[in-house]
Structure formats: structure tokens, C-alpha cells
C-alpha positions in Angstrom: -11.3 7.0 -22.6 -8.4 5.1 -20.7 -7.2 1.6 -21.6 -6.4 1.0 -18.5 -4.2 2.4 -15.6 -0.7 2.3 -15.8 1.3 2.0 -12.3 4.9 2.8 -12.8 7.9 3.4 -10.0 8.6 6.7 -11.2 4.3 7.4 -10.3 4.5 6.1 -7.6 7.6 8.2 -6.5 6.1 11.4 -7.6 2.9 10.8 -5.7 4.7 9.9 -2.0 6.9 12.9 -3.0 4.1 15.4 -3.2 2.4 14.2 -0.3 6.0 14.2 1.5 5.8 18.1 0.9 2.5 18.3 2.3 3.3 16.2 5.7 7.1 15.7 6.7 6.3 12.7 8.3 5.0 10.8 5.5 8.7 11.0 4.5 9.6 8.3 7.0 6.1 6.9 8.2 4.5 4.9 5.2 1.4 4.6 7.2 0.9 8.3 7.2 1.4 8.2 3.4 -1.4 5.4 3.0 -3.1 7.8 5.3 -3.5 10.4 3.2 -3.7 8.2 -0.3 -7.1 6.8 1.3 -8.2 10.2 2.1 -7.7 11.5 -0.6 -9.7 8.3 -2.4 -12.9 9.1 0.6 -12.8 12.9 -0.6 -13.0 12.4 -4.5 -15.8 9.2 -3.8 -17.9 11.8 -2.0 -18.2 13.8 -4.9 -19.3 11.1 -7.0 -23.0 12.1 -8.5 -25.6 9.6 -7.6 -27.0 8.3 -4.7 -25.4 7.1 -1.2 -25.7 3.7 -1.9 -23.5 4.1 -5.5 -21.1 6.0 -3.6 -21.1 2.8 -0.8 -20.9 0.2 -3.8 -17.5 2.4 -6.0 -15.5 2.6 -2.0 -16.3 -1.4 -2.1 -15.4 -1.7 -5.9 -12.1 0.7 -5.1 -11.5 -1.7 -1.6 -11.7 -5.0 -3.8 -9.4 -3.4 -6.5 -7.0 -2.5 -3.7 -6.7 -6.0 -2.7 -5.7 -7.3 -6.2 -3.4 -4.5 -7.0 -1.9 -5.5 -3.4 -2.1 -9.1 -4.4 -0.5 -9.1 -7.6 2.4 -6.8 -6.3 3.1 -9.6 -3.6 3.1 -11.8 -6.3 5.4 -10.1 -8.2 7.9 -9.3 -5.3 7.7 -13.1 -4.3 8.4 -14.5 -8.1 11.2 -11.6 -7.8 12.9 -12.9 -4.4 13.2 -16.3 -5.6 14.7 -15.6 -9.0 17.6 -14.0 -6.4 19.9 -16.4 -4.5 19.2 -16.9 -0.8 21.4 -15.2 1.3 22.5 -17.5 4.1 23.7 -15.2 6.4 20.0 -13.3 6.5 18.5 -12.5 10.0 16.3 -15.2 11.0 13.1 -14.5 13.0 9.4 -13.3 12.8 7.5 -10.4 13.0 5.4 -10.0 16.5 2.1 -8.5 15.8 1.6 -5.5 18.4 -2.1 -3.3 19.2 -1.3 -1.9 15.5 -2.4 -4.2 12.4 -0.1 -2.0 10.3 2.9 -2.3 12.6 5.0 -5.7 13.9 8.2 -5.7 16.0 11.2 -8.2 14.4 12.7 -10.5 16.5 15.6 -12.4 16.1 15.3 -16.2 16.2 16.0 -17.7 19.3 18.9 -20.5 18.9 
């Protein structure tokens, strides 16, 4: 029995590597990676034993856990970048949200 998973860089790295070798363009197109990852998640729910509406409940489960794993990895990144001195001379600007959720265009601040 597991106490727990353990996420780690070097995991991480391995996975997005194997998948790389699978589909060149995950290499340089995270989306594609995340693509596949959730794929790969929908084809080992459906051979979960039980009935549909288990199946429907552990993608919801697995959806929710997602969102804290993301969460907590923002967090993380966040407590990280303000440990580090601001950098002045940084870009400044937003994001523009295009037809794609996944995918927003940088532009520069307007002075």
C-alpha cells in the first residue's frame, strides 16, 4: 500500500520525456503533453471495475485532485517568486485571452 504519492522534478521530466518520444510535438507544445496525460488518465478510469456511475464519481475525484495539486504548485511558485528580488527592468503587460482557454497572447504595456 502507498503512503501517499510522491511528485518530484526528475518524475515529472521522465514522464513529458516519454511522451516526447511518442509525439514530437509535445516537445514544444505543453498542451499536447496535458493532452495526452489526460488521456492516458480517461483510458486507465475506463478500466476501472464497477459500475458507470463509480467510474463518473473517481474522473470527478481525479478532476478535484487536479485542482489542488494545481493549487498548491501555484502556491508554491508564488511563495517562491517573492522570496526572489523584483526585477525592475521586467516586461510589463498582460496576457489577452484569445478563442483558446489554454492559450493568451502577451502584450506589452502601453506607456
Amino acid at each position: 500500500m502507498s503512503d501517499g504519492i510522491r511528485l518530484s522534478e526528475d518524475l515529472i521530466t521522465e514522464i513529458l520525456t516519454s511522451i516526447a518520444k511518442h509525439d514530437e510535438e509535445a516537445k514544444t507544445d505543453r498542451l499536447i503533453a496535458l493532452q495526452y496525460l489526460s488521456a492516458v488518465n480517461g483510458f486507465l478510469v475506463a478500466d476501472y471495475p464497477g459500475p458507470d456511475s463509480e467510474r463518473n464519481e473517481l474522473l470527478q475525484h481525479l478532476h478535484e485532485f487536479s485542482h489542488h495539486v494545481c493549487a498548491e504548485r501555484r502556491k508554491g511558485m508564488q511563495q517562491q517568486s517573492a522570496q526572489q528580488p523584483a526585477n525592475d527592468n521586467a516586461a510589463k503587460g498582460k496576457s489577452v485571452p484569445t478563442d483558446d482557454p489554454a492559450v493568451g497572447i502577451w502584450k506589452p504595456e502601453q506607456d
